[in-house]
N, C-alpha and C positions, 0 to 999 in steps of 0.2 A: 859567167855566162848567165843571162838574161831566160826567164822562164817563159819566152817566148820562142829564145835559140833554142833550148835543149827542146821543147814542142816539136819544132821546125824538124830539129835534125834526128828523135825518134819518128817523124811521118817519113822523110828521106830512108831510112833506114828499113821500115817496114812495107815501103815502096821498091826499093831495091832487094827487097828477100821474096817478095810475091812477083816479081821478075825473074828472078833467079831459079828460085823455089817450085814457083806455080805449076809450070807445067807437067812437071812432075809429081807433084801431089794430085792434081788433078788425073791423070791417068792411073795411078796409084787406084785414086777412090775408083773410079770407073771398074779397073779391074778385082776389087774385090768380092768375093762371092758372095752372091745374094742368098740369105738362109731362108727356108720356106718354113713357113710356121711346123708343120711337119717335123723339120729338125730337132726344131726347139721343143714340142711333146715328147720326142724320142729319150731327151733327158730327164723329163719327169722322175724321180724317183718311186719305183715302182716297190710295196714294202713285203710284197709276196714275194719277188724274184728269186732273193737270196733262198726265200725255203724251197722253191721249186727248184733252184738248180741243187741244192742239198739233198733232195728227193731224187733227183736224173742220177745223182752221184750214188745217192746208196744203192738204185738198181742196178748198176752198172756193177758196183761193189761186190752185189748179191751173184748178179751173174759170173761173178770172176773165182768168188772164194768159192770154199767147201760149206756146206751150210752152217755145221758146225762153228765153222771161221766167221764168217758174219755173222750170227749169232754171237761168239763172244768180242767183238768188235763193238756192239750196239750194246751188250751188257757193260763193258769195260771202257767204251772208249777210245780201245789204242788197238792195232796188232803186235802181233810178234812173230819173231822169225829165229831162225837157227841161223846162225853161220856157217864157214865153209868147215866140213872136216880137215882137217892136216893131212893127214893120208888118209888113202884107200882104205875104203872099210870103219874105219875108226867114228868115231861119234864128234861129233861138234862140240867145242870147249868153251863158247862163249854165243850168244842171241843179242835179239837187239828186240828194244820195246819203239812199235814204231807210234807215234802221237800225231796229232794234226797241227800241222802252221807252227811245231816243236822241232827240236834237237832230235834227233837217230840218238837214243841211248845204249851202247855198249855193255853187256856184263859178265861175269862169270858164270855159268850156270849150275857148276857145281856150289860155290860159296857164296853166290848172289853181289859177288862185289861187282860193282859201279865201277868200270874200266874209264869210257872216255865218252862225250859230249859228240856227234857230228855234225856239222851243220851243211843241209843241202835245204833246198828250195824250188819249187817247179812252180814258176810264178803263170797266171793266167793271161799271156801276151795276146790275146784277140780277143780281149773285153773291154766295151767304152766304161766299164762302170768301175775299174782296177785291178791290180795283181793279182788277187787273193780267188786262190781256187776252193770250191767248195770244202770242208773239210773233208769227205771221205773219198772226193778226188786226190787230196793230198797227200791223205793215207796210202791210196791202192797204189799212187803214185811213187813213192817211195819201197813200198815191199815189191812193187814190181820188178823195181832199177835194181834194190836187191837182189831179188831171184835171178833177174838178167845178166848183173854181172858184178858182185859184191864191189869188187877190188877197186874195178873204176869207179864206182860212186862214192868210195871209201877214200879212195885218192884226192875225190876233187870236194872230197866234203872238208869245210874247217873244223880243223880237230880241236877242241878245250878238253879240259878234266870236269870230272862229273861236278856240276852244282854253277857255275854259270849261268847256265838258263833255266834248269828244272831244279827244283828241292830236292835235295840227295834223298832225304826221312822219304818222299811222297812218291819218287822211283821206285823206292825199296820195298814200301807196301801195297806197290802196282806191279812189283815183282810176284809177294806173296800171293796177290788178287791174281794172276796173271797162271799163276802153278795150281791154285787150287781151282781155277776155273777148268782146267785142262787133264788132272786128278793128276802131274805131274806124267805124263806122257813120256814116252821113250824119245832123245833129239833124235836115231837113227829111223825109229819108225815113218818119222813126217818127211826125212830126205836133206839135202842142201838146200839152206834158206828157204825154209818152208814155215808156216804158220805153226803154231804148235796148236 
């Protein structure tokens, strides 16, 4: 074929698909939404946000805990919590160090061993800007689910063995940070899944 046929029969070709094609495309473009410049500012990335909503989050934090608790929260980092007593009366056998955008870590609290890894997650589904909730949203958010209802969040957490996600050594000495910020407190005096 002659490079004047195969011409020929790409014009035929691209003739018969803007036939075909067109009027559909054409209404296509029409109905696509026109963005107002407006829109387009709203994605700016703004480099204050994150620390504002970081600020909304620790007020909220502040309003929720004991003062004491937000206080060692901002000194350390993480909370913590007791777990459920076994029975009535009895003391809690095991706490959890809760962290930001981390693993629920699990432990003994008489012997400090590193039981198990949890992984939950409360992502921020009504942000254009992504999942990630402030960190100390993500905290409260956690020892909340805690105190509300251990079991089910225990349930729908994936469970690993300690050192997956967090350094077992760097748990262990956010353990001892954790007792001596607290002067080693009674688990019975703070309650079920309580702050210590």
């Amino acid at each position: 074929m002659s490079a004047v046929g195969i011409a020929s029969l790409a014009i035929v070709v691209v003739v018969l698909a803007g036939v075909a094609f067109g009027p559909n495309l054409f209404a296509l473009l029409r109905r696509a939404p026109r963005r107002s410049p407006h829109h387009y500012r709203s994605h700016v990335v703004d480099p204050g946000r994150a620390l504002r909503a970081e600020r909304k989050a620790e007020l909220l934090m502040r309003s929720v805990l004991d003062p004491a608790d937000y206080e060692a929260y901002k000194a350390l980092g993480f909370l913590h919590a007791y777990g459920t007593a076994e029975r009535n009366g009895s003391q809690p056998t095991y706490g959890y160090l809760i962290y930001p955008h981390k693993p629920l870590v699990s432990y003994d609290i008489e012997t400090g061993e590193l039981l198990n890894e949890h992984c939950v997650s409360f992502p921020d589904r009504h942000s254009d800007f992504g999942e990630r909730l402030p960190d100390a949203d993500d905290v409260l958010a956690k020892w909340m689910a805690l105190r509300g209802d251990e079991r089910v969040l225990i349930a729908a957490a994936n469970m690993h063995l300690p050192g997956r996600q967090l350094d077992p050594d760097h748990v262990r000495r956010d353990i001892v940070r954790m007792s001596e910020w607290v002067g080693r407190a009674s688990p019975a005096s703070s309650g079920h899944a309580d702050v210590a």
